[in-house]
C-alpha positions as CSV (number, residue, x, y, z in Angstrom):
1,X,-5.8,-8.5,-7.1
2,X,-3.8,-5.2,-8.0
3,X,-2.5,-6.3,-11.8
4,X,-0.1,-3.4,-11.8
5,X,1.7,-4.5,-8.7
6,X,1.5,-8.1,-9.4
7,X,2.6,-7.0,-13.2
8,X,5.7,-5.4,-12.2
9,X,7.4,-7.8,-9.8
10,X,6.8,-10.6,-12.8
11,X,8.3,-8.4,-15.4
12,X,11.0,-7.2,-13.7
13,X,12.2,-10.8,-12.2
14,X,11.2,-11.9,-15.7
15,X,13.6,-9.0,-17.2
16,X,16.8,-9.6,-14.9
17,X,16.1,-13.8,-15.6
18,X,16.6,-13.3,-19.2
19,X,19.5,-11.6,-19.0
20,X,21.1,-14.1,-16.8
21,X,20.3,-17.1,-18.6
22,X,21.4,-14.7,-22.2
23,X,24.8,-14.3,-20.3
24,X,25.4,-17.6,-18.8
25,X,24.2,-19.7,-15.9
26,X,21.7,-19.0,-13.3
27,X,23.8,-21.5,-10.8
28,X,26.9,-18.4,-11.2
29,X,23.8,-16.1,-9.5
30,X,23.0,-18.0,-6.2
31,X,25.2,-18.0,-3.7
32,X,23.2,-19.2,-0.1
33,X,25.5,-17.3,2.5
34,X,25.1,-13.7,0.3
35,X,21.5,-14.6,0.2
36,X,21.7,-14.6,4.0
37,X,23.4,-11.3,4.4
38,X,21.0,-9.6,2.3
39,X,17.9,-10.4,3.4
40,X,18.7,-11.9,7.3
41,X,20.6,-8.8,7.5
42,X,18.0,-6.3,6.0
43,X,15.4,-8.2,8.3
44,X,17.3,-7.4,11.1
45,X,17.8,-3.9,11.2
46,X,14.5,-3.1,10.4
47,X,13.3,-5.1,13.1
48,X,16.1,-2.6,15.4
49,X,13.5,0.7,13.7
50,X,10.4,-0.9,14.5
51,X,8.7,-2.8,17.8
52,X,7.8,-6.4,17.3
53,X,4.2,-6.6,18.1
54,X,3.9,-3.4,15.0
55,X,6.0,-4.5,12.6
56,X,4.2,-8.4,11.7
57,X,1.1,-6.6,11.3
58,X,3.0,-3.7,9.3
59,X,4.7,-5.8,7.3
60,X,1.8,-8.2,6.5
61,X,-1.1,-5.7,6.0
62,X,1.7,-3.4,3.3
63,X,1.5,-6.7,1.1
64,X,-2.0,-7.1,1.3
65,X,-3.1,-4.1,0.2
66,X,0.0,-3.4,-2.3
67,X,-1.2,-6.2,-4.0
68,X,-4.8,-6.0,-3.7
69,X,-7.1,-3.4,-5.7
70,X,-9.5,-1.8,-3.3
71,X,-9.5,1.1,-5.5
72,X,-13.1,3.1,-5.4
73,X,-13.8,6.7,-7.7
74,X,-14.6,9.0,-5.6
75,X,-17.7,10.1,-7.9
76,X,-18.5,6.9,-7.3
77,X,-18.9,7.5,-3.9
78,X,-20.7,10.5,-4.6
79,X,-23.4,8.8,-6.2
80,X,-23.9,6.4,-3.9
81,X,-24.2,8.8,-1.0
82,X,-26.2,11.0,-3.0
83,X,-28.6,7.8,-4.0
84,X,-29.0,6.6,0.2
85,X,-29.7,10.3,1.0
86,X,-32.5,9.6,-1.7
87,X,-33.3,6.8,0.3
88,X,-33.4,8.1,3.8
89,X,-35.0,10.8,2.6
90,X,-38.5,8.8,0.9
91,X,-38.2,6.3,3.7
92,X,-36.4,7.6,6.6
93,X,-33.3,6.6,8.5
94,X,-34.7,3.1,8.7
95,X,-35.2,2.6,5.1
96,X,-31.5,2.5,5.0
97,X,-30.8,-0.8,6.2
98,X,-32.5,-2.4,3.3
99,X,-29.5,-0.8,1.3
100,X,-26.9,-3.1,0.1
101,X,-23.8,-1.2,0.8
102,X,-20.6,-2.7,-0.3
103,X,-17.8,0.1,0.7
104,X,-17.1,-0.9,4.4
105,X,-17.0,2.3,6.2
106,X,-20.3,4.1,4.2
107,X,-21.8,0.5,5.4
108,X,-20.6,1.3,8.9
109,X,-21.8,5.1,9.0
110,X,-25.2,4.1,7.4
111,X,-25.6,1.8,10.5
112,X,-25.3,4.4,12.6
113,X,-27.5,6.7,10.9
114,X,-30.2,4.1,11.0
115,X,-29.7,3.5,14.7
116,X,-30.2,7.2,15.6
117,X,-26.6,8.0,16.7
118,X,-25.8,11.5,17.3
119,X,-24.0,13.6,15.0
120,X,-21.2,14.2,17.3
121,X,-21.0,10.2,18.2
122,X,-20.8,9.4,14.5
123,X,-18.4,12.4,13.2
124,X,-15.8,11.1,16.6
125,X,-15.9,7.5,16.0
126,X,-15.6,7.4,12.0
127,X,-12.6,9.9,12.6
128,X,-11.1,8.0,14.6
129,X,-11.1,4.9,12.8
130,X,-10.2,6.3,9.6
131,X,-6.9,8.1,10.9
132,X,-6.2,4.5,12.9
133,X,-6.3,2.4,9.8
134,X,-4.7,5.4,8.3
135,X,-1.9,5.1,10.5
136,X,-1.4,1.2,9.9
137,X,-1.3,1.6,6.4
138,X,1.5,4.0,6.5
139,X,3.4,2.0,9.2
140,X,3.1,-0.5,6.3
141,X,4.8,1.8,3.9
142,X,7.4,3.0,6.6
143,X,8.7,-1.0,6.8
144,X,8.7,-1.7,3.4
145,X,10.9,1.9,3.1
146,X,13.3,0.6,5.7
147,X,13.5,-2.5,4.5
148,X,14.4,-1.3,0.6
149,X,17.3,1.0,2.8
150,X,18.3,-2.0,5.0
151,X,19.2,-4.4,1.5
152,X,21.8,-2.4,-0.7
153,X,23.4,-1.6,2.8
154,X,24.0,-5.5,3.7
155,X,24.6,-5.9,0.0
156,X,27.5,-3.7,0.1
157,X,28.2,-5.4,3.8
158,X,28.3,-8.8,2.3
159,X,30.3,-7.4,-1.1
160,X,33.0,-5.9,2.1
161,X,32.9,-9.5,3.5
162,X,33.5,-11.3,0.2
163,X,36.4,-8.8,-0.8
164,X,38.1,-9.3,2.2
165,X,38.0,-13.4,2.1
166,X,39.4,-13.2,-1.7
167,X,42.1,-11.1,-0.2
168,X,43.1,-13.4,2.2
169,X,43.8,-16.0,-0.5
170,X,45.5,-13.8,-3.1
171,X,48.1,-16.6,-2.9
172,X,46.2,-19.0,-5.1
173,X,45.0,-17.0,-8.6
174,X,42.7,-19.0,-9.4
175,X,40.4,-18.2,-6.5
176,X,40.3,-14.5,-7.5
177,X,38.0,-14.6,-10.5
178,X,35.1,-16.9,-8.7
179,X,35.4,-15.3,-4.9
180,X,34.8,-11.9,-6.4
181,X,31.7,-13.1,-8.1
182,X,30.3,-14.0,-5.0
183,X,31.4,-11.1,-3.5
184,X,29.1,-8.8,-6.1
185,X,26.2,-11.3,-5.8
186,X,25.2,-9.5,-2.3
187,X,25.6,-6.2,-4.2
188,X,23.1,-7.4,-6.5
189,X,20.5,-9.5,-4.1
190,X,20.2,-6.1,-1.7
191,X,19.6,-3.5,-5.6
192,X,17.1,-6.3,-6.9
193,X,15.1,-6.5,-2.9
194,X,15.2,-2.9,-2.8
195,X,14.0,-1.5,-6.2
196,X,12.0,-4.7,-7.8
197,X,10.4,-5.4,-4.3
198,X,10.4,-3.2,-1.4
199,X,10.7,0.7,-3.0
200,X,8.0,0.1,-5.4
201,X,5.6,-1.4,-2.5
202,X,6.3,1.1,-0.1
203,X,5.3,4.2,-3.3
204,X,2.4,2.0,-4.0
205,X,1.2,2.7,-0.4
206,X,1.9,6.1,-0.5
207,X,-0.3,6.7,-3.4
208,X,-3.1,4.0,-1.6
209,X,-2.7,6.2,1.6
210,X,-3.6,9.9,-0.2
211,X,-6.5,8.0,-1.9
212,X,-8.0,6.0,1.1
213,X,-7.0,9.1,3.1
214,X,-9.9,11.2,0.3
215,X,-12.1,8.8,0.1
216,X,-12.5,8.1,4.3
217,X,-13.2,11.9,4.6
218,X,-15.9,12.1,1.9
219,X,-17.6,9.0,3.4
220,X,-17.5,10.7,6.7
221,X,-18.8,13.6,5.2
222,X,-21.4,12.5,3.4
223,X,-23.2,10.3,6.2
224,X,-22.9,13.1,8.7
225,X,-25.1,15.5,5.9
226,X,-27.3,12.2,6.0
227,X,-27.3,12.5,9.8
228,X,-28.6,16.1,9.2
229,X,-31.5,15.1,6.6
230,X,-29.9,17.3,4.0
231,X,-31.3,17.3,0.8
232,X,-30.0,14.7,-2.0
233,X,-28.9,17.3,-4.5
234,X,-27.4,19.7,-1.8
235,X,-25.1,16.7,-0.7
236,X,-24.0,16.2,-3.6
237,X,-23.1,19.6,-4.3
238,X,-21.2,20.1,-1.5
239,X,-19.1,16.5,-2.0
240,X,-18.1,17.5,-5.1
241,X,-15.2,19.4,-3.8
242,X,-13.9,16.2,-3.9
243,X,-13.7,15.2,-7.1
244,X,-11.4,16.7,-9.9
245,X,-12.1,19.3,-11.8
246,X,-13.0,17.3,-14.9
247,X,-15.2,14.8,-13.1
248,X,-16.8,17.6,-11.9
249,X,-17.7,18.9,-14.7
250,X,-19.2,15.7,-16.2
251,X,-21.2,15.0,-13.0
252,X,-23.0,17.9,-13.4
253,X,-23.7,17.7,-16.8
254,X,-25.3,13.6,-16.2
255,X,-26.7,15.4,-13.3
256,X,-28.5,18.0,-15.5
């Protein structure tokens, strides 16, 4: 599980609980038809941006991986490229399917290598499933986006509706104070969807997105210098161009 994700929602329901039941009750802060507007509302116009069949998968695969930690160093990827190319290099292609390879795709392009795909074959079809799980996940950020724009909308939308059904009983006084606490609830259920929830999930797929989007490239690279029976050291020269500077440096020191 991603702690940081998971650790954020909790702290920041957590935060806005405590200052509810500090000020009073936590029956004032439901109210079932604003809860309606808000989210059947923000549901609905993000299901006007996006096509039906996408936008389950979207939606579902965002919260998967926002709040699961698939997170892998890219020096750690490195080494383990650089370690197989070891491999394949003392035993041959072959030797590599003895190798317990836990990242998916370096498991995947291994395979290939060990099945004498060409170079061409291998380079095409890792491409091309990189930039399509690429494009999923940001489809998954994209809803999540549209969604944290959809709620403070039909929260101001439901604040519109409750103003107007206060004013229309302005004859009775008494009905002022507690219709126009309903009427700011939606106000407040589309702010607390939007920038506890949906906001924060769609950055944290942005920033999964640039690192899956590093990581995929210097898998592909790697097993295609495999492919080529390049030398374990030279491989690992040449991946780390990935890697920051200060990584880099401390690779090459453990190195030497």
């Amino acid at each position: 599980m991603d702690l940081a994700t998971i650790i954020g929602v909790i702290a920041a329901c957590v935060t806005v609980l405590i200052a509810i039941f500090l000020g009073g009750s936590f029956s004032q802060f439901v109210d079932l038809p604003s809860i309606l507007i808000v989210v059947g509302g923000g549901l609905a116009a993000t299901l006007v941006r996006f096509p039906l069949n996408g936008l389950l998968s979207a939606f579902g695969m965002g919260a998967k991986l926002a709040f699961t930690h698939r997170k892998i160093e890219p020096r750690e990827l490195v080494e383990n490229i650089a370690h197989l190319a070891e491999t394949a290099r003392k035993e041959g292609p072959l030797g590599l399917e003895n190798v317990e390879i836990e990242e998916p795709t370096l498991a995947k392009g291994m395979q290939y290598v060990a099945d004498g795909y060409d170079y061409n074959l291998i380079r095409d079809s890792m491409e091309k499933e990189r930039d399509l799980y690429l494009t999923r996940l940001n489809e998954g950020a994209r809803v999540y986006r549209a969604l944290g724009d959809s709620a403070p909308a039909f929260g101001m939308i439901g604040t519109l509706v409750g103003l107007v059904q206060m004013l229309a009983t302005m004859d009775d006084p008494s009905t002022i104070g507690p219709s126009m606490a309903i009427a700011l609830l939606t106000t407040l259920y589309g702010s607390l969807i939007a920038n506890v929830v949906c906001i924060p999930v769609a950055d944290k797929l942005d920033s999964k997105f640039e690192q899956e989007e590093l990581n995929q490239t210097l898998v592909i690279d790697g097993v295609l210098q495999i492919r080529e029976s390049k030398s374990p050291s030279l491989i690992r020269e040449m991946l780390l161009a990935y890697i920051p500077e200060k990584g880099r440096s401390d690779m090459i020191e453990a190195a030497a």
